[in-house]
C-alpha positions as CSV (number, residue, x, y, z in Angstrom):
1,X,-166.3,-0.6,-65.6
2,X,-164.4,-2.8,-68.2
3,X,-164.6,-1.5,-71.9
4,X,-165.7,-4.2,-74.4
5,X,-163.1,-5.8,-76.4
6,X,-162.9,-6.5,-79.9
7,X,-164.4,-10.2,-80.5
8,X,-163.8,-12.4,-83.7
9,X,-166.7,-14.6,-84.9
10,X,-164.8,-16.7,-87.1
11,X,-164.4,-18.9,-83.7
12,X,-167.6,-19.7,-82.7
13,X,-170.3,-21.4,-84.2
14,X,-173.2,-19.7,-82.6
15,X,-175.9,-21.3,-80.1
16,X,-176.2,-25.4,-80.9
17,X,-178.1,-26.8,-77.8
18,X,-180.5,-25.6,-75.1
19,X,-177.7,-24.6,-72.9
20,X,-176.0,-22.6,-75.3
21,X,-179.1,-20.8,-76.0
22,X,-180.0,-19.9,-72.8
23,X,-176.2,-18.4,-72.2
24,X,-176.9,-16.3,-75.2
25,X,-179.9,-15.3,-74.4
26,X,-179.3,-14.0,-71.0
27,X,-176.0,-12.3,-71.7
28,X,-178.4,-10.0,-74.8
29,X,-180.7,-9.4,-72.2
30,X,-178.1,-8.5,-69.4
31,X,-176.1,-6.0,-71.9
32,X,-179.0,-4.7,-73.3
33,X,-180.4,-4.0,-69.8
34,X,-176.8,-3.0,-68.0
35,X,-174.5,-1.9,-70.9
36,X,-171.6,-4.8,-72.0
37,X,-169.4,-3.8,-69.6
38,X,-171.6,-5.8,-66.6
39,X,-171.9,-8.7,-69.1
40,X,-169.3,-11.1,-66.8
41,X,-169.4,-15.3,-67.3
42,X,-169.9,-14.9,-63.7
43,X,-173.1,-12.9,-63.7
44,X,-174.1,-14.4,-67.1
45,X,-173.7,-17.8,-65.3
46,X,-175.6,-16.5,-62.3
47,X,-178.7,-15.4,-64.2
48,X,-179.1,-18.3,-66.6
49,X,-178.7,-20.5,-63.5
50,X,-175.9,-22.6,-64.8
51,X,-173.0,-23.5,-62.9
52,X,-170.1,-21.1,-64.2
53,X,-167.3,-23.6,-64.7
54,X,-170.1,-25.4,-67.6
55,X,-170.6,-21.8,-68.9
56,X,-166.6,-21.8,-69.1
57,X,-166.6,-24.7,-71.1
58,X,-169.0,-23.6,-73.5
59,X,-167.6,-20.4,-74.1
60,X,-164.0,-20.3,-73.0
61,X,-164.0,-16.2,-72.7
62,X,-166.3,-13.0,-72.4
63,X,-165.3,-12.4,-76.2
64,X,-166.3,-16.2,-77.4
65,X,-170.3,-15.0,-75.5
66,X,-170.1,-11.3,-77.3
67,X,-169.6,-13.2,-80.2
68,X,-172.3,-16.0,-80.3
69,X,-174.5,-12.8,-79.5
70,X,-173.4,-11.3,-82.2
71,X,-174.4,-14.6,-84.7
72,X,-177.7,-14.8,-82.7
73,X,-178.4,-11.0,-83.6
74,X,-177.8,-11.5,-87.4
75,X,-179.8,-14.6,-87.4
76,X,-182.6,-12.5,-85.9
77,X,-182.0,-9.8,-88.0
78,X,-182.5,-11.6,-90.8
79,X,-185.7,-13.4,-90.5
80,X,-187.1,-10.2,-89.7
81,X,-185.8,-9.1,-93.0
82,X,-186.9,-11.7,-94.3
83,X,-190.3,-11.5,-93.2
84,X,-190.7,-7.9,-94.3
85,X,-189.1,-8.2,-98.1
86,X,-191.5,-11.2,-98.3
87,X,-194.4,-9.2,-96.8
88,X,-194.8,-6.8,-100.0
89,X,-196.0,-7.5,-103.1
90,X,-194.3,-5.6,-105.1
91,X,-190.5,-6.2,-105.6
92,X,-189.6,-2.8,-106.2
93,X,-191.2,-1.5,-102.7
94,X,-189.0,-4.7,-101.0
95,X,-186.1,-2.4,-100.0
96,X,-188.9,0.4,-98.0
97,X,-189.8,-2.7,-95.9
98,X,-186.4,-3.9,-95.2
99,X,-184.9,-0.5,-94.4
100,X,-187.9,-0.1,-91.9
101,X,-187.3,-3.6,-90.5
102,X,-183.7,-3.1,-90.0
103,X,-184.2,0.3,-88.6
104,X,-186.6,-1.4,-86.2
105,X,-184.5,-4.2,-85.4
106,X,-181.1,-2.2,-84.6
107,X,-183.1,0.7,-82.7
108,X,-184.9,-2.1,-80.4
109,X,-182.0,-3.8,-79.6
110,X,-178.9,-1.6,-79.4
111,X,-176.5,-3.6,-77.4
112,X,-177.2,-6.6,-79.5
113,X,-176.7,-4.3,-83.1
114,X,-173.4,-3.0,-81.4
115,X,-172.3,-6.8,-81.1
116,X,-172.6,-7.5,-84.1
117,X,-171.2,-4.2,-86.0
118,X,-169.0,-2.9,-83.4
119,X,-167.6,-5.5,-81.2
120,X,-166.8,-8.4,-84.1
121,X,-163.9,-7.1,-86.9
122,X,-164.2,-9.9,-89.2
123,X,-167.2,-9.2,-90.8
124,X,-165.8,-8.4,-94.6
125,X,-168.8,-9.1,-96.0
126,X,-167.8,-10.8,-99.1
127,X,-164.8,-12.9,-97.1
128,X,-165.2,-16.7,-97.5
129,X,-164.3,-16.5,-93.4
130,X,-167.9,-14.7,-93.0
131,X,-170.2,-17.1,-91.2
132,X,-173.3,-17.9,-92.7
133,X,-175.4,-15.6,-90.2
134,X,-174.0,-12.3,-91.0
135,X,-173.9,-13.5,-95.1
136,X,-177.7,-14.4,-94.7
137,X,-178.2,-10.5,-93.8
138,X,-176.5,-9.5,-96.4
139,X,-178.2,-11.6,-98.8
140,X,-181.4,-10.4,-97.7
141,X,-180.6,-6.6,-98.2
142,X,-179.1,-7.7,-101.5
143,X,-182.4,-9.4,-102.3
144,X,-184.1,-6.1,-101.2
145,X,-182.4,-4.0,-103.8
146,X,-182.4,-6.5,-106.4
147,X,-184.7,-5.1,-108.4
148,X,-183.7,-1.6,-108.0
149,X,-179.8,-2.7,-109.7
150,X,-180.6,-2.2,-112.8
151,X,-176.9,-2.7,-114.7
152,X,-175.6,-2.2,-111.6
153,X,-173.2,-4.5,-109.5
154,X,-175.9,-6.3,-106.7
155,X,-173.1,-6.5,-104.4
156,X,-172.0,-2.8,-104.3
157,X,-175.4,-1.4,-104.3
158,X,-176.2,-3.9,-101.1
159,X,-173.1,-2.6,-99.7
160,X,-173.8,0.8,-99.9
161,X,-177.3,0.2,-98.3
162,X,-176.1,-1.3,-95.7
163,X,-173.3,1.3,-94.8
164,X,-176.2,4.2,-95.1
165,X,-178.5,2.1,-93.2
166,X,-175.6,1.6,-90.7
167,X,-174.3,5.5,-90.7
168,X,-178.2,6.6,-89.7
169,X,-178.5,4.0,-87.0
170,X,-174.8,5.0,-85.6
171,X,-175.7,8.9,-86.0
172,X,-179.2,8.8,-84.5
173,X,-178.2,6.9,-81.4
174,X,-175.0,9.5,-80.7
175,X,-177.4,12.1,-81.0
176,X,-175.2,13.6,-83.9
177,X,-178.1,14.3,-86.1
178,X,-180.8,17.6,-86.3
179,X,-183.6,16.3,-83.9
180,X,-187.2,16.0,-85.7
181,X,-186.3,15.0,-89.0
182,X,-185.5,11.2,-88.5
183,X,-189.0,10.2,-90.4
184,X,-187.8,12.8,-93.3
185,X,-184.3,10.8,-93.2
186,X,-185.6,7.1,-93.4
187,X,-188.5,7.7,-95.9
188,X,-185.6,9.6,-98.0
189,X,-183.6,6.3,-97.7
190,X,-186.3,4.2,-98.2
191,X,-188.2,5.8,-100.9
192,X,-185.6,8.3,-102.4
193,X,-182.0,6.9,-102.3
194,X,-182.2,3.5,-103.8
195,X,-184.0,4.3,-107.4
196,X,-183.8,2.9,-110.9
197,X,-181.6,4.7,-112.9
């Protein structure tokens, strides 16, 4: 078993063509089905039936696919953030549907959420380097607790959202945290945490 290395997404622009799409699409399904380790260009190439020297040239290394996963994953992410802020009518409930959506999203798809947080170091989120996918997340949780700021800096509050939301995803799938409560834990976060002073 090979252990997944580190990627950079500051290299790859993310899926731009059919072909591209399909690559990326089969390598989620593969890890999320087998773990990253069995995600080869060989077997990603076998499975999305394309000839492995083409998948060479559209992603010259494991680490350039991990990556494009990765940018898939936030773009995915955030329409369904998207969706669920823009779902509510009130503003100040907009952070309970996002935290609810996220949670959703990076339980659902673990290998994908560990692309994209684990896998990828240049994600500094307020680096000009950032590619737009992972800002667009951002902006949505920072959307989300917009009108919970109050005085407060919108940045730092979305930051500290994100890293909670992040920590409880992180814990819960390691198994580090007292079974039965999760409910009690995400309605704390999404109805508690985030208030207006």
């Amino acid at each position: 078993m090979r252990s997944v290395a580190v990627t950079t997404l500051g290299g790859v622009s993310g899926p731009d063509d059919g072909g591209d799409a399909l690559i990326v699409e089969t390598a989620s399904r593969l890890a999320e089905i087998e773990g990253w380790a069995a995600v080869t260009p060989r077997r990603v190439a076998e499975r999305a039936g394309v000839d492995v020297g083409d998948l060479y040239r559209r992603f010259p290394d494991p680490d350039s696919i991990i990556a494009a996963v990765a940018l898939r994953g936030f773009a995915d992410l955030t329409t369904r953030l998207t969706e669920a802020r823009q779902a509510v009518a009130d503003p100040c409930r907009a952070w309970a549907a996002v935290v609810s959506a996220y949670l959703d999203f990076a339980y659902a798809n673990p290998e994908v959420y560990d692309a994209m947080l684990a896998h990828t170091p240049d994600l500094t989120l307020g680096a000009a380097a950032v590619p737009a996918a992972p800002r667009a997340a951002f902006a949505e949780l920072r959307a989300a607790l917009a009108p919970l700021t109050a005085g407060r800096d919108q940045d730092t509050l979305a930051e500290v959202g994100w890293s909670v939301l992040h920590g409880l995803v992180m814990l819960t799938r390691g198994g580090r945290l007292r079974p039965g409560t999760q409910e009690e834990r995400e309605t704390l976060i999404a109805q508690r945490l985030f208030v207006r002073p």
